[in-house]
Phi, psi and omega in degrees: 000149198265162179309303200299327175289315147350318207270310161344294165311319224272295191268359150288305192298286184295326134335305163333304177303305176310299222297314168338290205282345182280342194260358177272350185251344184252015193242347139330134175305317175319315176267334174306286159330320184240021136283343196282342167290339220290335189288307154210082124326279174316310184265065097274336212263306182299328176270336195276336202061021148311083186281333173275333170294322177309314203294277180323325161323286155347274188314285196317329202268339183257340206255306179347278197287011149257010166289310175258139180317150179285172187279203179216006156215189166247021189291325214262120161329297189295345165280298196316291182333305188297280194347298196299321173324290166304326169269345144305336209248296203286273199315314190259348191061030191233167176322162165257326166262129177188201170231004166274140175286185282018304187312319197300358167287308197315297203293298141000283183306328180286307166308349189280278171328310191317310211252323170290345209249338191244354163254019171271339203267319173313295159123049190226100165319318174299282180307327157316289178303325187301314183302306115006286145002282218256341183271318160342265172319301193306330175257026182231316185298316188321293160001279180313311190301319172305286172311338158268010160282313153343280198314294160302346164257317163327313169119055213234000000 
């Protein structure tokens, strides 16, 4: 077999690898959990014009889910929650965002976010915490739906 056919293979195999270890490591409660402040952090980081807290946020948001060990069980509601995440996205094939239920909190939650970030840079606190809020809230109820779905094809 020639190289070029080879590297294809290759380089799937290791995609592979990543995505493993990024959802065994991010499917801890620990790493789950200490993302959810992260949102906002970022629209505080944007109204204060903090660009190193901003920075840092950042550094955190991508490093977050190597950090921590996989979990050793599937008990802590936010591993089911990453765990469902990952069988909605690979398994079930579907979208994170839409206009179908579930995504449509995602999709929501996101328009949400959108609208805090953009009212940290307004520099108007209210429309910031709302925005914030409700891109949470929003992402936690998708969050809920998955796992009691998760939960229901497992047999839970």
């Amino acid at each position: 077999m020639c190289a070029a056919a080879e590297a294809p293979s290759m380089m799937s195999g290791i995609t592979e690898q990543f995505d493993e270890r990024f959802w065994a490591r991010h499917s801890n409660p620990k790493s789950g959990w200490t993302r959810i402040p992260l949102g906002a952090l970022i629209v505080y980081a944007i109204y204060r014009r903090s660009w190193r807290l901003l920075g840092a946020a950042l550094v955190w948001t991508v490093v977050n889910p190597f950090l921590f060990p996989p979990p050793e069980t599937e008990d802590a509601w936010m591993t089911r929650a990453v765990l469902a995440e990952q069988w909605w996205i690979e398994e079930e094939t579907n979208r994170t965002v839409g206009l179908g239920h579930p995504n449509v909190y995602n999709t929501v939650g996101a328009l949400g976010f959108v609208y805090a970030l953009y009212a940290a840079w307004r520099q108007s606190p209210g429309g910031a915490t709302l925005g914030v809020a409700v891109s949470v809230g929003l992402k936690l109820w998708w969050l809920q739906v998955l796992v009691e779905r998760y939960d229901h094809q497992a047999g839970r």
